[in-house]
N, C-alpha and C positions, 0 to 999 in steps of 0.2 A: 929583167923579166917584166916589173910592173908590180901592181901591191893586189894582194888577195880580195875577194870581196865575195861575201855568202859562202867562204868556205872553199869551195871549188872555180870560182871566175874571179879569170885574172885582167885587171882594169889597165890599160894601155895609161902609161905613163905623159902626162900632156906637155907640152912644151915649157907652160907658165910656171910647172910644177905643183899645180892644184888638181889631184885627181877628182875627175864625174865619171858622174854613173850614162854608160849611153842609153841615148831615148832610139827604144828598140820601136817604137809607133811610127817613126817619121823614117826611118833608115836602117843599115847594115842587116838590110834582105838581100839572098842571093837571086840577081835577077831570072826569072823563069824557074825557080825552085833548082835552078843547078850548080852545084858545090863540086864544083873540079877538086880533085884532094891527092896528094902521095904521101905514102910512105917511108918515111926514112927511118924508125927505130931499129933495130934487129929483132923483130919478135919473133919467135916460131911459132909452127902451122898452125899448132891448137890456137895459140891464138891472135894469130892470123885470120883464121876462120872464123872467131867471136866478132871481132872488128866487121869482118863480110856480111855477118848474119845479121849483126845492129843497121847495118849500112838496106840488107835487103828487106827490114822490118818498114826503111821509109819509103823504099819501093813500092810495098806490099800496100800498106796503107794510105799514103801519102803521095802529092806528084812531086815528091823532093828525090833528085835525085842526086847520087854521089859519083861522080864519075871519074876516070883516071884524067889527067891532068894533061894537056899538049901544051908544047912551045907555044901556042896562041895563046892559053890563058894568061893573064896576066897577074893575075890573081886565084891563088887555089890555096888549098887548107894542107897543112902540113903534120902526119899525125904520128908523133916520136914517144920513146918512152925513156926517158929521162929520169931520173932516182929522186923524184921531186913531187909523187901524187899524183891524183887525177884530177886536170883540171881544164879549162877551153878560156878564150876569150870571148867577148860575147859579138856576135850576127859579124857580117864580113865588115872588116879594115882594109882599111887604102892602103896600106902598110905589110906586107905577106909577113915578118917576122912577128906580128899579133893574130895572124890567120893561123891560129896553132892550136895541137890538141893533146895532151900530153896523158899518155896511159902507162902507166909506171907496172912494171909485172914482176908480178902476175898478179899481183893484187887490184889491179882494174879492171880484168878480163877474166875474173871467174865466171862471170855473165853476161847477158847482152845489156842488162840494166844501165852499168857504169858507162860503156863507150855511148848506149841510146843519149843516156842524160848527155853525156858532156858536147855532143853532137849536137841536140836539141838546144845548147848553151851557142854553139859554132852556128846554129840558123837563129839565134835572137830571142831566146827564151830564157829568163828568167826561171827562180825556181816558184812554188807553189807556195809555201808556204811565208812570202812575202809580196804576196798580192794587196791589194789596195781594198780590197773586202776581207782580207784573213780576220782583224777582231770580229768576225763573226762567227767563224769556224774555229780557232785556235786562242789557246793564251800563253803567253810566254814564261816560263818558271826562270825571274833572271837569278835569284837564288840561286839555281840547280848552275850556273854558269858562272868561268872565272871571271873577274873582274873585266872589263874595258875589252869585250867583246861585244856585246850586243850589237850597237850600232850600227859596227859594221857587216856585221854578221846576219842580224837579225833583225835590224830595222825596215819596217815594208814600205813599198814603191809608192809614190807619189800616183796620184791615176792618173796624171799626164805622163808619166813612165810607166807605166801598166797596162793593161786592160784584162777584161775578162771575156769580153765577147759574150756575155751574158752565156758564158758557160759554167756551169757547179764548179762549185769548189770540189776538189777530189785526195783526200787522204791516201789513197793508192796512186795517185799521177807518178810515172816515174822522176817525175821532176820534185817528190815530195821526200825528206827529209826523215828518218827514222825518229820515233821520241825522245831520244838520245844523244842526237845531235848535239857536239858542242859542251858538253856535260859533264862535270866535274867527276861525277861517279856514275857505276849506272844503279845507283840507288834512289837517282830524284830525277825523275824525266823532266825535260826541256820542255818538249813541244807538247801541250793539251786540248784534247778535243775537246769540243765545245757541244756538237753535237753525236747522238749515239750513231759509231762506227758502222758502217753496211763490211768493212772488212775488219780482219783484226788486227792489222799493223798499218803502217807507215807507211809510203815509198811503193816499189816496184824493183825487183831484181832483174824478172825478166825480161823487163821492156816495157811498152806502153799501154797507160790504161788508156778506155776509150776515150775521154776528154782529152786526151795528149794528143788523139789522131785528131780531133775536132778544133784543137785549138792550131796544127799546122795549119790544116787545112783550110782554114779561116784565113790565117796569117797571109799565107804563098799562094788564097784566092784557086784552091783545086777545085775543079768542076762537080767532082764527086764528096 
């Protein structure tokens, strides 16, 4: 498969055998916001339909769109559920066997949150709370964590691998992590605000907050 990174993104194995992180600034954008994609897992309708709804959230909001897949693409996203979590690779690979989106059920598709984020991982996003400005907003409790995770887990982006597009930081992004992420118990939270919360958690279940649409749209250059 490749080795884990932040939990949910799975890092394409390199030839040299030295995994990096890809610089989502320079590449692995879907040209013209279009993600050709099929379906191979066996899921049923219900959710089948969650998968649709995530997919119509970047419709609605965004000019990304997901489209079914022809003989012509050469490259499309392949989104199976596999007894292995939920997790994507990150922005488009040359490679279709890393063009992959893994929703494991039903515990990925209780909501649209899970397929949004991992989605938004398959267009080149990172999560939030490893941005290149987070010691502003957040502090890390490595306490509250097992040993010889952070790093990889929770170490933040270089700002040649990042950017913000001088958008807020956002505690609700669906790209943002619950306080318990990663957490030995849930008696010592991980992830700490720095500044007082406009909401009262974490994350996003049901899909994106408004900086998520702001930050596509920036990205994939949408008019609107």
């Amino acid at each position: 498969l490749g080795t884990y990174y932040q939990g949910d993104i799975m890092l394409v194995p390199p030839a040299n055998g030295r995994v990096s992180i890809p610089d989502t600034l320079t590449s692995y954008i879907w040209p013209n916001g279009t993600v050709p994609f099929e379906i191979v897992g066996n899921f049923s309708n219900s959710e089948l339909n969650t998968i649709y709804s995530a997919m119509n959230m970047f419709k609605r909001y965004t000019c990304v769109r997901f489209v079914r897949r022809t003989e012509n693409d050469e490259l499309f996203v392949s989104i199976v559920n596999n007894n292995t979590g939920c997790y994507s690779y990150i922005g488009r690979q040359s490679d279709n066997q890393y063009n992959l989106i893994n929703l494991q059920t039903p515990e990925c598709l209780m909501a649209e949150g899970t397929p949004v984020h991992e989605m938004m991982h398959a267009l080149g996003f990172y999560h939030e709370f490893v941005r290149p400005d987070r010691d502003d907003y957040i502090s890390i409790n490595r306490s509250a964590l097992p040993d010889n995770i952070y790093d990889n887990n929770f170490g933040k982006l270089r700002s040649e691998d990042g950017q913000t597009y001088n958008i807020s930081y956002n505690y609700g992004s669906v790209m943002h992590y619950s306080r318990y992420a990663g957490a030995q118990s849930r008696e010592y939270p991980v992830l700490i605000n720095k500044v007082i919360l406009k909401v009262s958690y974490f994350g996003n279940e049901n899909g994106f907050a408004a900086t998520d649409v702001m930050e596509i749209n920036f990205r994939y250059k949408c008019s609107n």
